[in-house]
N, C-alpha and C positions, 0 to 999 in steps of 0.2 A: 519700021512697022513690024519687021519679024520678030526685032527686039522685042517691044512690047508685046506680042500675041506669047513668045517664051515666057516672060517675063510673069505674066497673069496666067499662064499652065502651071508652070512652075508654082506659083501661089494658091491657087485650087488643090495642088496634089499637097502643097502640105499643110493646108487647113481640115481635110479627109481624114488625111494621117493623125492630124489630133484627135479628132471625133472619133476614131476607130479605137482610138487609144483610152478615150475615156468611155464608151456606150458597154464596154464587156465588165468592165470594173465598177459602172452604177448597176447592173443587171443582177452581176452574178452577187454584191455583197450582198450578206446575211441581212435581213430585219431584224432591228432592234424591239425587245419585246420585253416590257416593264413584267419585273415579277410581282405578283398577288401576293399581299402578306396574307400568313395563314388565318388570321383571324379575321378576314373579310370574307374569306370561302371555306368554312368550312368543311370537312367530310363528313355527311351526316352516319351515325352512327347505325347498324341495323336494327328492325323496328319487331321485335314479334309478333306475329299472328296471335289475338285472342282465343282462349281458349274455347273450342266450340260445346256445348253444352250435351252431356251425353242422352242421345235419343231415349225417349221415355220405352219402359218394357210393357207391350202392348199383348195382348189374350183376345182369342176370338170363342169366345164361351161353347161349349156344348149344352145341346138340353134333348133328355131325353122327357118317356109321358112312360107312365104306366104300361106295361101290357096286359095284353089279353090273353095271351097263352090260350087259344084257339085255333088249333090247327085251320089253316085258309081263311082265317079272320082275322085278320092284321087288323090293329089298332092304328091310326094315325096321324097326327096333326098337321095341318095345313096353316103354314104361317105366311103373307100377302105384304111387301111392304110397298106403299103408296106415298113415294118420294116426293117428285116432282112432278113436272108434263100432266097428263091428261088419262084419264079411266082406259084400260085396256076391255072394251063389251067383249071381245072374245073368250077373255077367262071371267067376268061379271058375268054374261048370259047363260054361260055351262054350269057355275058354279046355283045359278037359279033353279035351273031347267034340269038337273039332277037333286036338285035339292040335297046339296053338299054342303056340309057348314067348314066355316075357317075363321082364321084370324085376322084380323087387317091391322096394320099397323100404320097411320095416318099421320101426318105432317101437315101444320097449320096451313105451311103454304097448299099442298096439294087439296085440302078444304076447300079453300079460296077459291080454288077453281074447279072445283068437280062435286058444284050443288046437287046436279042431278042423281048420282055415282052414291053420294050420303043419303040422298032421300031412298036408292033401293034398298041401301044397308038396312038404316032405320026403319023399312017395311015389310023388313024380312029379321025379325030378333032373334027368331027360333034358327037360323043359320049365321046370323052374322056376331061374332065378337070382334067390338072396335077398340083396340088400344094406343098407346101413345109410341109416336115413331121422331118425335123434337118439336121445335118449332121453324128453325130455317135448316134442316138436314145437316150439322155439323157434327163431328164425329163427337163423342162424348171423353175428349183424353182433356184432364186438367192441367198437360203442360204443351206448348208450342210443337206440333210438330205437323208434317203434311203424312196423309194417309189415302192412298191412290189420287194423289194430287190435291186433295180437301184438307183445307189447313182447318186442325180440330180447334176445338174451343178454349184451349190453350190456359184455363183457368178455373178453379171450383167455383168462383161468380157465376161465370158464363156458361159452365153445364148446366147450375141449378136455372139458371135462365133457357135453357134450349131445352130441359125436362118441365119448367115451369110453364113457357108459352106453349108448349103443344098441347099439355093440359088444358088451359084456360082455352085455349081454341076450339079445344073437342067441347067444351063443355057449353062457349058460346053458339056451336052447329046441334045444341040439343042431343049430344054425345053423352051417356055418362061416364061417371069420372072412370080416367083408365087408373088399372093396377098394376101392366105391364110396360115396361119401357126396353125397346130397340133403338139403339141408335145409328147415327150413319156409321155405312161400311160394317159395324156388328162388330166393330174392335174397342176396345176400353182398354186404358191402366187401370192398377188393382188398385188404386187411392179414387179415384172416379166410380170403380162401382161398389164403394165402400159408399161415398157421397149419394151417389142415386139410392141405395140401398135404403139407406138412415131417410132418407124422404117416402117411405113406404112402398116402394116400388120391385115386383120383382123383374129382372132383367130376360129378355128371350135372345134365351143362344140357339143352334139348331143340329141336324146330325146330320139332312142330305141339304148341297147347296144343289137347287134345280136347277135355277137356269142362268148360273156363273153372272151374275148381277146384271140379267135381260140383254148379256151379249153372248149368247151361247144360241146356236143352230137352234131349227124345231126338232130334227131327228133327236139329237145330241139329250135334249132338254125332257124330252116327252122320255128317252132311255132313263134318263134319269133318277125323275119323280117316279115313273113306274116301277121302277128297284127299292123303292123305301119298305123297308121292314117295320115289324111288330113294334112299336114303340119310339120309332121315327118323328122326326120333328124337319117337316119342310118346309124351306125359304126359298120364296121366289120373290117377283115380283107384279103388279096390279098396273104398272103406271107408263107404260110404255107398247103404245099401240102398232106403234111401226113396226117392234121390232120380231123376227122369226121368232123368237124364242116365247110368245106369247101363245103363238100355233102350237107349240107342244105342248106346255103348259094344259090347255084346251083338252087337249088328245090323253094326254096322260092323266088329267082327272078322271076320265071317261073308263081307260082302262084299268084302273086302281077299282072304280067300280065294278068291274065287270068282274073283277078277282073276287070280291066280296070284303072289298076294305071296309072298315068302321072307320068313319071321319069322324076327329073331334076336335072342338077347340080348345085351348087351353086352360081357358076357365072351368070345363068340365071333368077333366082328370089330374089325379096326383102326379108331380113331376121332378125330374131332379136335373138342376143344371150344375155345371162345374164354377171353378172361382169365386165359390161363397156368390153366386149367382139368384139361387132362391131360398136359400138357409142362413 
């Protein structure tokens, strides 16, 4: 019996002793690993970048009006542009109730929605001059570019259409025909207001911005406009009732009066803008 229990120890240990012998030598050998001919993987080659298109050179016009050379009788234009959103009655009912005249500069779309806001214009002729501000507020640049995030109209089609529809708009609201054009943001390349130009239009540029495009304070705003000099040309805006900057706007007509300003609109005086703008 002892026999056989050595017998079968004896044969366990040396069947181990095989397995030990072969488990480090399946483990540790390499993998075998087929080479890729090169012409099934290529390396692709690197790709250039296109080249990006140089940003169009953009002008923010100046315009001045005539003066008056009268001591404490500043001469001054009051220019309103009327984007989007909804009538601001704070600077509508001051601009009434002092009977101040100005410019407005309208947008089909703003039309559309502020019937009421045209019918005071149109009721009031002797104060109000309405001219053309586009048809869907796009900047006026004939090639591709964004301009405080507003991607311009990126083509000479597409401005004559954004001068063209606000025209026809104005003139569908019982507007007469404008002969001024602002467009969005007040920036142009010189090939775009080459194009506007040859369409009969003179462009408004201006000399104070009042109220930093209706995101400026009312303190800030009202400082502003009431600093305009003798032959100033101010742009604000009409179309933005929520914001502070309508409050000064307000405030600052009132004091521009009280100085013994002369309001006028554009139509009424000789003017000169920059960038072959009205010449």
């Amino acid at each position: 019996m002892n026999r056989i229990l050595l017998a079968s120890a004896f044969l366990l240990v040396s069947i181990s002793a095989a397995f030990a012998d072969e488990i480090p030598s399946a483990l540790s050998a390499p993998a075998v690993v087929s080479p890729v001919p090169a012409a099934i993987s290529p390396v692709p080659a690197a790709i250039s970048p296109a080249p990006k298109a140089p940003a169009p050179k953009l002008v923010e016009p100046h315009l001045h009006i005539a003066r008056s050379n009268i001591a404490g009788h500043a001469r001054v234009a009051l220019t309103f542009d009327a984007c989007m959103g909804q009538a601001d009655e704070r600077i509508l009912s001051t601009l009434v109730r002092e009977r101040i005249p100005a410019t407005i500069f309208v947008t089909a779309r703003w039309l559309k929605r502020n019937p009421a806001a045209v019918a005071v214009f149109l009721q009031n002729p002797d104060l109000f001059e309405l001219e053309n501000h586009g048809q869907n507020h796009i900047p006026a640049v004939d090639t591709p570019t964004l301009i405080y995030g507003i991607a311009s109209a990126g083509s000479p089609q597409a401005v004559r259409q954004e001068v063209e529809g606000g025209a026809a708009a104005m003139l569908a609201a019982g507007i007469p025909a404008p002969h001024w054009f602002r467009g969005s943001t007040a920036k142009y390349d010189l090939s775009a207001i080459g194009e506007i130009r040859a369409m009969g239009y003179r462009i408004a540029g201006y000399s104070v911005n009042g109220d930093g495009g209706s995101l400026l304070g009312a303190v800030i705003t009202e400082k502003r406009i009431a600093s305009a000099k003798d032959g100033d040309v101010v742009i604000s805006h009409i179309n933005q009732p929520t914001h502070a900057a309508g409050e000064g706007v307000a405030k600052a007509l009132v004091d521009l009066k009280a100085k013994g300003t002369e309001f006028v609109r554009l139509e009424d005086v000789e003017d000169t803008g920059d960038d072959k703008t009205t010449e």
